[in-house]
C-alpha positions in Angstrom: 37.2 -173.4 -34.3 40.2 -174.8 -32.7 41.8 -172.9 -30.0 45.6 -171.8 -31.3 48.7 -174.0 -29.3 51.0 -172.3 -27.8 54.8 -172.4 -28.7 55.7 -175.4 -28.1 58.4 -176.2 -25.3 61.3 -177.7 -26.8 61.7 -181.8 -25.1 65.6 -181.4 -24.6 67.4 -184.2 -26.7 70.4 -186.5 -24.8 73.3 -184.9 -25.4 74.6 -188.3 -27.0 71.4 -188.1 -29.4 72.8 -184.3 -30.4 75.9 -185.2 -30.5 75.4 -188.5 -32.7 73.1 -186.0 -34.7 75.2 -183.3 -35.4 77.5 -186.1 -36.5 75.4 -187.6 -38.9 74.6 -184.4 -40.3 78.2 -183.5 -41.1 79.3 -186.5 -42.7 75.6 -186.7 -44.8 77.0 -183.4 -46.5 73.4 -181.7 -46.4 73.6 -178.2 -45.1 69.9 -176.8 -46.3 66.6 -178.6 -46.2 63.0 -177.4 -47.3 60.5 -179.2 -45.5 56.8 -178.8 -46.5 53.9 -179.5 -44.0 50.1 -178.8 -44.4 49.7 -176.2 -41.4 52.1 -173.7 -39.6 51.6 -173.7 -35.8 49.5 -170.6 -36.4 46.7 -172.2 -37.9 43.9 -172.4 -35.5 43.6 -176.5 -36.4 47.5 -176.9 -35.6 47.9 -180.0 -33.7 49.6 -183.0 -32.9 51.7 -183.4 -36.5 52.5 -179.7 -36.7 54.1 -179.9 -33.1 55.8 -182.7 -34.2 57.2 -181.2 -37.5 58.3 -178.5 -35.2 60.3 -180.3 -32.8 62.1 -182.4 -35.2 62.8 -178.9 -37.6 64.0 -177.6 -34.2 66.4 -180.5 -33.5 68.0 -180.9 -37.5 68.2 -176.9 -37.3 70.4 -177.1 -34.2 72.4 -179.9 -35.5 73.5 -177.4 -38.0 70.9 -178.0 -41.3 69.8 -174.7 -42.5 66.0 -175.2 -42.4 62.9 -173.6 -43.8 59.6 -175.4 -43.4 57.2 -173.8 -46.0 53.4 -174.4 -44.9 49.9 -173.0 -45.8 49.2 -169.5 -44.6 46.0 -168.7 -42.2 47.5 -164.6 -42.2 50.4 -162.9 -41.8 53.4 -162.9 -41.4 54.3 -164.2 -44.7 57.7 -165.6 -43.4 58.6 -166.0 -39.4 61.1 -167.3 -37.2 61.0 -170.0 -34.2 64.5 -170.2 -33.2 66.7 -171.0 -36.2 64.0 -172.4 -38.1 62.7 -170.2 -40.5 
């Protein structure tokens, strides 16, 4: 069994990369995005790809996209929260 990660730091983005972001995001016209991914950061076998799922989800969600990432569930809670990701 794999030992569970911890919440993951956010890694702070330039604030010309939010900026050009947020940008991007406005003039795209997408305001909600389901992303799916195998494993929640939960899951005892979380690793590398799940932090990475997170972090991106993290950065989209606070450039203004209304995100819900839907994984696998290990237990609950059915539905949580990390942030504005949901």
């Amino acid at each position: 069994m794999t030992e569970r990660l911890p919440d993951a730091a956010p890694v702070a983005l330039a604030s010309d990369a939010a900026d050009r972001l947020r940008e991007a995001v406005a003039a795209s016209g997408v305001r909600r995005v389901l992303v799916l991914g195998w494993r929640d950061l939960s899951d005892d076998e979380a690793g590398g790809s799940e932090l990475h799922l997170h972090e991106i989800a993290r950065r989209w969600a606070d450039a203004g996209v209304e995100l819900t990432v839907r994984t696998s569930s290990v237990r609950p809670p059915a539905t949580e929260r990390r942030g504005q990701v949901r």
